[in-house]
N, C-alpha and C positions, 0 to 999 in steps of 0.2 A: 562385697559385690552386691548390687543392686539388681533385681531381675522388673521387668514390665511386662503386663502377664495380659491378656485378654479378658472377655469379662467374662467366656469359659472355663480358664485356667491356660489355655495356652503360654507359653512364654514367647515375647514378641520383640523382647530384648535383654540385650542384659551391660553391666556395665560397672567396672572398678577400677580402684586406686591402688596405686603401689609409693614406696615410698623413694624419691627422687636421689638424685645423685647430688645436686648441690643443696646446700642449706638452704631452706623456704621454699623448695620446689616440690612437688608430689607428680607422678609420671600417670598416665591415661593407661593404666594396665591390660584393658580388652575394653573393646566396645564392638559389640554384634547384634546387629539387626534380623530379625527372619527378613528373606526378603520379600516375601508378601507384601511387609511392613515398612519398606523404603519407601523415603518421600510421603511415609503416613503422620510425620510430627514426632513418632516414638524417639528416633535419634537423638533430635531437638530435648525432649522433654528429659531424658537420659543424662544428658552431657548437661544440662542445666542442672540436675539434681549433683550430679558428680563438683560442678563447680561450687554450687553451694555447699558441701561438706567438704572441698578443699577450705575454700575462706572458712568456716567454721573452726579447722585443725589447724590455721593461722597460714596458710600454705601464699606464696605470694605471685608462685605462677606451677601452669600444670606444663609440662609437654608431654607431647604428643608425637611416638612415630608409626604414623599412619600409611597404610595402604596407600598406593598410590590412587584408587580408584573412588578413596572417601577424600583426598585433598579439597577438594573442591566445597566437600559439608564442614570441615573445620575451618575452610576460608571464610565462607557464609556465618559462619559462624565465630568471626572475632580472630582466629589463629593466625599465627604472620608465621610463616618458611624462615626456618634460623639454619635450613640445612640438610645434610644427609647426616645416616648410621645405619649400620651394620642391620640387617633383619637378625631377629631372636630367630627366626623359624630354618630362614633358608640360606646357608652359609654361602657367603657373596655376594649377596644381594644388597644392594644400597636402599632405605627410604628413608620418601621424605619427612625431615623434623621439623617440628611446630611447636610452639611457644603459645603459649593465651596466657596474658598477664591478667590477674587475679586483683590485683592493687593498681591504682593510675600511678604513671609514673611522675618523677619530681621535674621539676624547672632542668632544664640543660644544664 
């Protein structure tokens, strides 16, 4: 887990890996903003750091099941909708799944 911290000490976000279900994937395990800190860049800066030590562990894509109310910061940000799954928290609930390919892909 990675935390981004204020120049107080506050923490302003935080953000981890877990390790994916299929071969060459790693899954977006938490990512939480304060919300002070929305639409302050932290997000952005977070989820770049998280990418870059996917590519580093050889990872060839992250997904991602997101809130429905952050879709919109993983679109902006590269992710393409491969879907629904099951929420971890609230049994029944559908969210949406996101893919961000890590490696470009080959020729058709």
């Amino acid at each position: 887990m990675w935390i981004a911290t204020e120049a107080d000490g506050q923490i302003a976000g935080v953000i981890a890996l877990a390790p994916g279900d299929a071969r060459g994937t790693l899954d977006l395990n938490k990512l939480f903003i304060e919300p002070r800190h929305i639409r302050g860049g932290v997000g952005r800066a977070l989820l770049a750091h998280a990418v870059a030590e996917a590519q580093r562990r050889g990872a060839e894509r992250l997904t991602i099941l997101a809130d429905p109310n952050a879709a919109g910061f993983y679109e902006r940000n590269g992710a393409v909708r491969i879907g629904e799954a099951p929420s971890d928290a609230v049994p029944g609930r559908l969210l949406p799944l996101y893919e961000l390919r890590l490696i470009p892909r080959g020729p058709s």
